[in-house]
C-alpha positions in Angstrom: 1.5 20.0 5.1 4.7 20.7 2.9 5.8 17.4 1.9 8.3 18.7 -0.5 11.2 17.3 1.3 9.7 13.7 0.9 9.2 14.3 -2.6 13.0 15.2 -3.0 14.0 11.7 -1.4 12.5 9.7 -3.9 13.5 8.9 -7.4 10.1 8.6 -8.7 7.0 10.2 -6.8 5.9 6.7 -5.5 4.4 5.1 -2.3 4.5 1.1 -2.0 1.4 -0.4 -0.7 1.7 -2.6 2.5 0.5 -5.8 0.9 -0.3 -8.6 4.0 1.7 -11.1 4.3 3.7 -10.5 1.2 5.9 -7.0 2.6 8.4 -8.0 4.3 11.5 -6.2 5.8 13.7 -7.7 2.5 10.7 -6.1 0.2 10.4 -2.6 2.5 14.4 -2.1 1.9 15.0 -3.2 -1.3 12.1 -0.5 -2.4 13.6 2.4 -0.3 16.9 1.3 -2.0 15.7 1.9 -4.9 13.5 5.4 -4.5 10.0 4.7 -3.7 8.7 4.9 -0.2 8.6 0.9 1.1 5.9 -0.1 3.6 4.7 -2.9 5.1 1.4 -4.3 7.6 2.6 -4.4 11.3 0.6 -7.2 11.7 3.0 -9.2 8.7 5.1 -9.7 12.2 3.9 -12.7 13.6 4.1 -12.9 16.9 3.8 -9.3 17.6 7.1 -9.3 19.2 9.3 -9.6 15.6 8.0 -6.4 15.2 10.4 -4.9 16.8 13.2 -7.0 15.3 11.6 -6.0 12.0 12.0 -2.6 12.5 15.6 -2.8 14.2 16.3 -4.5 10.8 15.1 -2.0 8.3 16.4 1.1 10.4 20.0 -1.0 10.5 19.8 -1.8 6.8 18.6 1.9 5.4 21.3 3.4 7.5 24.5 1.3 6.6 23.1 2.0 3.0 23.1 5.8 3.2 26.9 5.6 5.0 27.7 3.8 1.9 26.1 5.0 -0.8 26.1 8.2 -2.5 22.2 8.3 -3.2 19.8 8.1 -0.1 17.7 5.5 0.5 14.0 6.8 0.5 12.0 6.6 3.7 10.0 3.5 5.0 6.6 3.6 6.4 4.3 1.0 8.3 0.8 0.9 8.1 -1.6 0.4 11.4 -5.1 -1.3 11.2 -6.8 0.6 13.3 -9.8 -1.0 14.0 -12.0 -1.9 17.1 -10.8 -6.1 16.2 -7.7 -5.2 16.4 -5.7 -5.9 19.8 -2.3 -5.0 18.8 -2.5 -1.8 18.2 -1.1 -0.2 21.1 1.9 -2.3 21.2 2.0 -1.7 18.0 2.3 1.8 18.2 4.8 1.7 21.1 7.3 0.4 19.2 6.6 2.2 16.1 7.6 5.8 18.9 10.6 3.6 19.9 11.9 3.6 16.3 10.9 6.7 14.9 9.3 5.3 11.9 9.2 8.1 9.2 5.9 7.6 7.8 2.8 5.6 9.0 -0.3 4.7 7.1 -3.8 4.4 9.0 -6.3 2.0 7.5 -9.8 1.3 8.7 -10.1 3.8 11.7 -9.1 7.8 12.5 -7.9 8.2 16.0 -6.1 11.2 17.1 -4.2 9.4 19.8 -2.5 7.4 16.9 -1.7 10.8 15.1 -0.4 12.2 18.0 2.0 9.6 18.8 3.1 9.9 15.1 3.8 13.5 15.9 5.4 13.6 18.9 8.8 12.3 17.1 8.0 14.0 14.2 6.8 11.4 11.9 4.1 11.9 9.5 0.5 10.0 8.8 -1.8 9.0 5.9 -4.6 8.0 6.1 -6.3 5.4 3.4 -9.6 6.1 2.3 -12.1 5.3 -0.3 -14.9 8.1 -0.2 -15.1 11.9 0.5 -16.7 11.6 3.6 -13.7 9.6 5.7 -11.4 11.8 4.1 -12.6 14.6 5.8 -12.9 12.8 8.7 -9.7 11.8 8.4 -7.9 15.6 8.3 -10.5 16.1 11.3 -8.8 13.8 13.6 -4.8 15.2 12.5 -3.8 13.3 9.7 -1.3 14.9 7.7 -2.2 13.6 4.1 -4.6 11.2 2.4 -4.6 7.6 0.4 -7.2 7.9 -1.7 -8.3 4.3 -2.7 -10.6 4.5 -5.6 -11.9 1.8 -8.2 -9.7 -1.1 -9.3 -6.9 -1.0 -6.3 -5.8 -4.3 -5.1 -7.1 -5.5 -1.8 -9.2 -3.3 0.5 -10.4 -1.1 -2.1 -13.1 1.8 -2.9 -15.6 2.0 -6.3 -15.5 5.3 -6.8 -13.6 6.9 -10.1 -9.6 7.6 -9.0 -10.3 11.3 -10.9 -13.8 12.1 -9.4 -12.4 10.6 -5.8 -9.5 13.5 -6.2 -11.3 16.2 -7.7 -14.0 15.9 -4.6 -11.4 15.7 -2.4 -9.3 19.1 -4.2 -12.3 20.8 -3.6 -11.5 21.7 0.1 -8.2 20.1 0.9 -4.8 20.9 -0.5 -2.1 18.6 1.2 -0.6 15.7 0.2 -2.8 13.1 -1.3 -1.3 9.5 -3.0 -3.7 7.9 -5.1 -4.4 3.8 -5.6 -6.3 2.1 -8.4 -4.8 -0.1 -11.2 -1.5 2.2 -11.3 0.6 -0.6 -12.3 2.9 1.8 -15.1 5.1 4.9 -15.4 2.3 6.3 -17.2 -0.4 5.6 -14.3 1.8 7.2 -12.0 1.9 10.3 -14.0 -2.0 10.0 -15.0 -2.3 10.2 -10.8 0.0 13.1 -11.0 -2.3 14.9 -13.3 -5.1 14.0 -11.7 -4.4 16.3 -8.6 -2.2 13.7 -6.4 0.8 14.1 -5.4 2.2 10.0 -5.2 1.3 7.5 -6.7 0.7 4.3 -4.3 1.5 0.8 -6.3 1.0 -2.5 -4.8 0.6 -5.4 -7.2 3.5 -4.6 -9.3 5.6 -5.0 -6.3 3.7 -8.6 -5.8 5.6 -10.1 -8.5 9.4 -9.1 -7.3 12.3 -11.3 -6.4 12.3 -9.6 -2.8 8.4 -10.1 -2.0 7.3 -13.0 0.2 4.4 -14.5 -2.0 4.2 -17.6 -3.1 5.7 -18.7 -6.7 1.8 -19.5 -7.9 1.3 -15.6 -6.7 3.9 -14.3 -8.9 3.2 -16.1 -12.2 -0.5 -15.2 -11.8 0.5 -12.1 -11.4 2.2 -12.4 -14.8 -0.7 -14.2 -16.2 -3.8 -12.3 -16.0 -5.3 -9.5 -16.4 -8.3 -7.1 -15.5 -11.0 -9.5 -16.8 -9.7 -11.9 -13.7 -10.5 -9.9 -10.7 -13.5 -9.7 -8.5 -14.7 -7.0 -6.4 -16.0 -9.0 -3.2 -16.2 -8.7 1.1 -16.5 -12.1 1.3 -12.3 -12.9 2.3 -12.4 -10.0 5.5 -15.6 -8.3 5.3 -14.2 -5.5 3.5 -15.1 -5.2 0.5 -11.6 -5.8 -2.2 -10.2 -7.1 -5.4 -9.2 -10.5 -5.6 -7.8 -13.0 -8.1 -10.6 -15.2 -9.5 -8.4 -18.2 -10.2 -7.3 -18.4 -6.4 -11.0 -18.0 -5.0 -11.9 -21.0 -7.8 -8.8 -23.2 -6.0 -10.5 -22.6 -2.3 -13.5 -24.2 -3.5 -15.4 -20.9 -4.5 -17.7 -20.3 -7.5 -16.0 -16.1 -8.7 -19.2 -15.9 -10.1 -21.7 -16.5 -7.7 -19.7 -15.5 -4.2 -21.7 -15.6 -1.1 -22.1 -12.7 0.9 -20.0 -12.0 4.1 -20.9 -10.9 7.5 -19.4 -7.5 8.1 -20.0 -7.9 12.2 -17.8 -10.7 12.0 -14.8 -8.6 10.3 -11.6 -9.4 12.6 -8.0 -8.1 12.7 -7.2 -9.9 15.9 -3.5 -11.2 16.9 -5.2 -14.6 17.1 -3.3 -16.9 14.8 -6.5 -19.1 13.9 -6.0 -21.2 10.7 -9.1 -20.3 8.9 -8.1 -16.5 9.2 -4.2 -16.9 7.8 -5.7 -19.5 5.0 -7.3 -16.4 3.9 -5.0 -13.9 3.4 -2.5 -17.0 1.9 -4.8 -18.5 -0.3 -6.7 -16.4 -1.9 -4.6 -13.5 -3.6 -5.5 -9.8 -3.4 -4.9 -7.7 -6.4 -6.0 -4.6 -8.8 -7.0 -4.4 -12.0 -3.5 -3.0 -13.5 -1.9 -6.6 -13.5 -2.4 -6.0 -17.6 0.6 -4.6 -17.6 2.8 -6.7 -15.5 4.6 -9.6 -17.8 7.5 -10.2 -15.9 8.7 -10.9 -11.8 11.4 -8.0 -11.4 13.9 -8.0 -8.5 12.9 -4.7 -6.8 15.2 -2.3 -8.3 14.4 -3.7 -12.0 10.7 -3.1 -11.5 11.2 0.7 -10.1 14.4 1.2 -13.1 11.5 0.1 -15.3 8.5 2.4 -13.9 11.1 5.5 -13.8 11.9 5.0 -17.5 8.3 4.6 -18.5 7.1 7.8 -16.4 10.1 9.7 -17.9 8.8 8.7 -21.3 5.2 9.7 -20.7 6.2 13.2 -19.7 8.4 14.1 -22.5 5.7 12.3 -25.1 2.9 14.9 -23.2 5.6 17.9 -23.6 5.8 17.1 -27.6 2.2 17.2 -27.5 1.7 19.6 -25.7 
């Protein structure tokens, strides 16, 4: 799939990572504002019908903004959990027809039915994946490009190498591919360029913004640590992710001796049980890249800042090269 004219919308070739609970529709503007590609989780809209508030919102705010502005906004794209737990997904969808969302991410589960709703407007789909194998599977069921989520991405996240992940995948497939996995700089955006993807897909940077709905704690630890605090574990959803050891230590864990989870009792369902939003709230999701991140940014600062430094690392490369 051409993606050429997405490309063209955005100031740097960037897709923002729905984070849960922390994207919200302030966060999803603000970054389309700026030039990147904003996302968020439906399932951030608790109960299920803000959703459609949510998206009433952003479509309002993105439009007054192009009919004011002489630059245009980048466009906006939610991201489905498409698994078997999860009962929301066809109203989900149903409102994400009604408003034409531009671009929607699929995590967790191909189904063509989902793509093909996504096309019958004319909206695109990416799928996230972590290995070769559900890539394929992925293009197999329609979708038109691929999130390859390799080693040290925040959250749900894969182990495999972010440059053997895309050279596998370059082998047979040549659309549009945005790669995840400690890209927290100009430079790493570029590195994924090189690499063989097309976007780059940042999340933790955009956890310590002005604009994103995490708590103050979130932000500074953001600020605070670095590589050497995060642990690869399954034991917050099931699925396997990166996480802040500091925050599993405050909810009473030992990050160095985790138990094991359950993967059969892995649940995305609309059911608002405490134990499930403690989770998400309590113990913080996040990649290995937070080295780099010293500061919380409003939105626009942090995208001014990754533009300058990916602006830098090409013309330092063109010197070399």
């Amino acid at each position: 799939m051409d993606v050429s004219f997405l490309k063209k919308s955005l100031k740097i070739p960037v897709i923002g990572a729905p984070l849960f609970i922390i994207s919200n529709p302030d966060l999803v503007v603000e970054q389309c504002k700026a030039g990147v590609v904003g996302s968020f989780p439906a399932l951030n809209a608790r109960p299920k019908e803000q959703l459609d508030d949510w998206l009433y919102e952003i479509n309002e705010k993105i439009n007054n903004f192009n009919q004011s502005s002489s630059t245009k906004a980048a466009p906006f794209a939610i991201n489905q959990i498409v698994h078997k737990t999860n009962d929301r997904v066809d109203h989900d969808m149903e409102l994400t027809v009604k408003h034409k969302v531009p671009i929607v991410i699929t995590s967790l589960g191909a189904r063509k039915e989902v793509y093909d709703a996504v096309h019958s407007y004319g909206g695109i789909v990416f799928h996230d994946i972590i290995n070769n194998f559900f890539a394929r599977k992925a293009i197999e069921k329609g979708a038109d490009g691929l999130i390859a989520v390799a080693a040290g991405a925040g959250g749900h996240a894969g182990t495999i190498s972010p440059f053997a992940l895309i050279q596998e995948i370059r082998e047979w497939y040549n659309g549009p591919i945005a790669l995840s996995g400690s890209i927290s700089t100009g430079q790493g955006i570029l590195s994924a360029l090189a690499s063989g993807a097309d976007f780059g897909y940042i999340g933790s940077a955009f956890i310590a913004t002005k604009e994103a709905n995490a708590s103050v704690n979130y932000k500074d630890a953001i600020t605070k640590y670095n590589s050497d605090d995060i642990v690869y574990t399954d034991l917050v959803t099931g699925v396997k992710g990166n996480y802040l050891k500091p925050s599993l230590a405050a909810a009473g864990f030992d990050p160095e001796n985790l138990p094991k989870s359950d993967p059969s009792k892995m649940d995305f369902s609309s059911g608002d049980g405490m134990d499930k939003k403690k989770a998400w709230k309590d113990i913080w999701g996040c990649g290995q890249g937070i080295g780099s991140i010293k500061e919380i940014l409003s939105c626009n600062q942090l995208v001014d800042k990754l533009s300058l430094e990916y602006n830098q690392a090409k013309n330092r490369l063109n010197k070399i090269a």
